[in-house]
Short mmCIF file of the C-alpha atoms (twelve columns), coordinates in Angstrom:
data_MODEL
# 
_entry.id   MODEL 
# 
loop_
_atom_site.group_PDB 
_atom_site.id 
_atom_site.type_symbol 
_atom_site.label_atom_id 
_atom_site.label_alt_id 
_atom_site.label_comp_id 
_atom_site.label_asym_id 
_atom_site.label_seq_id 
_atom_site.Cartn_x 
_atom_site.Cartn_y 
_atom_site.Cartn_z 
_atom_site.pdbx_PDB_model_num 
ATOM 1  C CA . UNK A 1  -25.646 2.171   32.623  1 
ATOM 2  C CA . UNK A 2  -22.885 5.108   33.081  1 
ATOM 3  C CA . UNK A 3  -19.664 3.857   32.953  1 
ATOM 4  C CA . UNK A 4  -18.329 7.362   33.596  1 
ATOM 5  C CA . UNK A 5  -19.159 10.265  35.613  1 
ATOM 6  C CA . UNK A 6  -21.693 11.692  32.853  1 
ATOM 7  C CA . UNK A 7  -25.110 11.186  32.845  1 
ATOM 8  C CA . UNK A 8  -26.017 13.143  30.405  1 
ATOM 9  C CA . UNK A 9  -24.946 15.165  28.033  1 
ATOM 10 C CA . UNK A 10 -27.159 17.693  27.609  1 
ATOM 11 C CA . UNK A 11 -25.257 19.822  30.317  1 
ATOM 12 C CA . UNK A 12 -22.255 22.468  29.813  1 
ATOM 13 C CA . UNK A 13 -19.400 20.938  29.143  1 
ATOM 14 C CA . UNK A 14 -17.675 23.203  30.945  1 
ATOM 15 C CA . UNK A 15 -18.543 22.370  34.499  1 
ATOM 16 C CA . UNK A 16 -17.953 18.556  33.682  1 
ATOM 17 C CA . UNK A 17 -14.244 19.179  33.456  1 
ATOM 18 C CA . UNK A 18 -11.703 17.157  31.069  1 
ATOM 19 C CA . UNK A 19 -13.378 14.513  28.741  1 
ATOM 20 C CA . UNK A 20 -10.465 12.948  27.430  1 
ATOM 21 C CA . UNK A 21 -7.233  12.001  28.030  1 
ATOM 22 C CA . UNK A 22 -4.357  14.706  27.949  1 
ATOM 23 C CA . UNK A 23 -6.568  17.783  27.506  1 
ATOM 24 C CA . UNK A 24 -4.377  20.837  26.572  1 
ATOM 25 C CA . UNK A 25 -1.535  18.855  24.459  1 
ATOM 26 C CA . UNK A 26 -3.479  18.762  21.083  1 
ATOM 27 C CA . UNK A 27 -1.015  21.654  19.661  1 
ATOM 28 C CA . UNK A 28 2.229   19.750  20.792  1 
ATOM 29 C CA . UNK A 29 0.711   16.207  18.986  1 
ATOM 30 C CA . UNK A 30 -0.642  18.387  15.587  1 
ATOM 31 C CA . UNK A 31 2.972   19.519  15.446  1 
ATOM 32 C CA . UNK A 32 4.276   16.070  16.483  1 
ATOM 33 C CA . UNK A 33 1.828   14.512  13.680  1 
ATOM 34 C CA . UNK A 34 2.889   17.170  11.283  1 
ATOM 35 C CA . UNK A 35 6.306   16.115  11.571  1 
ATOM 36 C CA . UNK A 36 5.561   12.498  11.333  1 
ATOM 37 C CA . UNK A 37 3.928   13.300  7.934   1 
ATOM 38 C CA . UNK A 38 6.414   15.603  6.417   1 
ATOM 39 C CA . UNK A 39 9.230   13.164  7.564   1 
ATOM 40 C CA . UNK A 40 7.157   10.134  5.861   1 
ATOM 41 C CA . UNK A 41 6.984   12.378  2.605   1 
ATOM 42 C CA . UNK A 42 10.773  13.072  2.318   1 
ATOM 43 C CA . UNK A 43 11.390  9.162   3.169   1 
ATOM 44 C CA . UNK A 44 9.536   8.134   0.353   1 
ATOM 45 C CA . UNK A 45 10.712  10.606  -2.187  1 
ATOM 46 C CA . UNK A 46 14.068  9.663   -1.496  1 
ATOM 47 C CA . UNK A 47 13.082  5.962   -1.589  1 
ATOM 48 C CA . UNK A 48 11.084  6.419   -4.613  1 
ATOM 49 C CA . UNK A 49 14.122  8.145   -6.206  1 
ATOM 50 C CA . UNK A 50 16.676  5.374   -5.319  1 
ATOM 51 C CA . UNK A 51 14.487  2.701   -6.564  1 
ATOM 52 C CA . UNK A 52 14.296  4.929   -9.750  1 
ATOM 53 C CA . UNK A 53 18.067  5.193   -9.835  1 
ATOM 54 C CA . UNK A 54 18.699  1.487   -9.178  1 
ATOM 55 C CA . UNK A 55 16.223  0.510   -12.489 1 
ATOM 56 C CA . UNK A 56 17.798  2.756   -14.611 1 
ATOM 57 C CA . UNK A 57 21.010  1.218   -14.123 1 
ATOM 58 C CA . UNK A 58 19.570  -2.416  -14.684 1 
ATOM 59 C CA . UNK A 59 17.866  -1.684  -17.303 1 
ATOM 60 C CA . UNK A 60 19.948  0.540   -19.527 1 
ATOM 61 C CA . UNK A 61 19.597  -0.263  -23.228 1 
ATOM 62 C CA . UNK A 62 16.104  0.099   -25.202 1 
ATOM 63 C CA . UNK A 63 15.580  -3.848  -25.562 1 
ATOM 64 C CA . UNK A 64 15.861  -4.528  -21.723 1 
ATOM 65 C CA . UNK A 65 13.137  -1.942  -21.230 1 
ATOM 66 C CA . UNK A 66 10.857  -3.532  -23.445 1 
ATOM 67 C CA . UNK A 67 11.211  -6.472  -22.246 1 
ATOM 68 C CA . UNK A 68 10.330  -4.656  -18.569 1 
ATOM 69 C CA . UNK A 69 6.968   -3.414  -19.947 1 
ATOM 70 C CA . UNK A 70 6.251   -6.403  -21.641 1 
ATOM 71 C CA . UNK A 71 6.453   -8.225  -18.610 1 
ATOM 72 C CA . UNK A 72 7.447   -12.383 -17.928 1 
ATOM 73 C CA . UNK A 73 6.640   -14.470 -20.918 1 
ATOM 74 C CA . UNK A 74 3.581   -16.955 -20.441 1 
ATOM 75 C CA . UNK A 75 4.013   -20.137 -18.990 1 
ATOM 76 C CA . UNK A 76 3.239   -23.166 -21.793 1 
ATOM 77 C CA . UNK A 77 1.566   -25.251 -20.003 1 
ATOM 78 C CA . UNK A 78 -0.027  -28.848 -21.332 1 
ATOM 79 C CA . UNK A 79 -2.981  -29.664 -21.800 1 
ATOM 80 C CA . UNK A 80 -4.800  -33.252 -21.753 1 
ATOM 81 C CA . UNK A 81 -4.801  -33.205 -25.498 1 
ATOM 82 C CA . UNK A 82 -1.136  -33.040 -25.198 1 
ATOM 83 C CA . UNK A 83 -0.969  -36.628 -26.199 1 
ATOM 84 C CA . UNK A 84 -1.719  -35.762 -29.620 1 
ATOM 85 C CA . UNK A 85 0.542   -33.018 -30.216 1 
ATOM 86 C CA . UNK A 86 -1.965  -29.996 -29.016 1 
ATOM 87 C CA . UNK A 87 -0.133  -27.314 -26.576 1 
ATOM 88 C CA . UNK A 88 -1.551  -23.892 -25.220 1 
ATOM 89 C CA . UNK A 89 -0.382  -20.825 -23.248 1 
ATOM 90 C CA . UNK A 90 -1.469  -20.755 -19.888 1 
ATOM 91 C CA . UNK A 91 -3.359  -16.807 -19.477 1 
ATOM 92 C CA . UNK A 92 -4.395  -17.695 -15.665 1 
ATOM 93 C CA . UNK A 93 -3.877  -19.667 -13.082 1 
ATOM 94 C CA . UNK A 94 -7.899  -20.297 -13.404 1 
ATOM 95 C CA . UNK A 95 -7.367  -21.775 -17.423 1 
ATOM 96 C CA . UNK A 96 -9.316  -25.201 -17.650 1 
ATOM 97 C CA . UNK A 97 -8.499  -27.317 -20.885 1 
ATOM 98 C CA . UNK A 98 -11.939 -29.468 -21.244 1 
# 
């Protein structure tokens, strides 16, 4: 079943005319697209950069940047032994005290 005017297309694709929609504008969208992606890149540099800018300011003495790459202390959580004094760090959400 055709659901266009081709049959086949072992012809020249000449003689069939346009296949596609908006034949003769690929130059204007490759510079459109171009644009789009230069545009993008200079967005996120400058976002990128801000961001940078904005942590630097927050986190401006040695022992606040350690504490950055050390990341958020572990939750203590309890276990059922708890009863009788025993405690544990929770390493995952998955932890199972048996």
């Amino acid at each position: 079943m055709a659901t266009t005017m081709v049959e086949s297309w072992s012809v020249d694709l000449t003689t069939l005319g346009p296949i596609y929609p908006w034949v003769g504008s690929e130059i204007v969208l490759w510079i459109i697209g171009l644009a789009f992606w230069i545009g993008w890149h200079v967005w996120q540099l400058r976002f990128e950069n801000r961001t940078y800018q904005q942590e630097l300011l927050r986190l401006n003495s040695p022992d606040k940047i350690e504490r950055a790459m050390r990341g958020p202390a572990p939750a203590i959580a309890r276990s059922p032994r708890a009863n009788r004094g025993h405690i544990r760090l929770a390493t995952s959400t998955r932890d199972t005290v048996t």
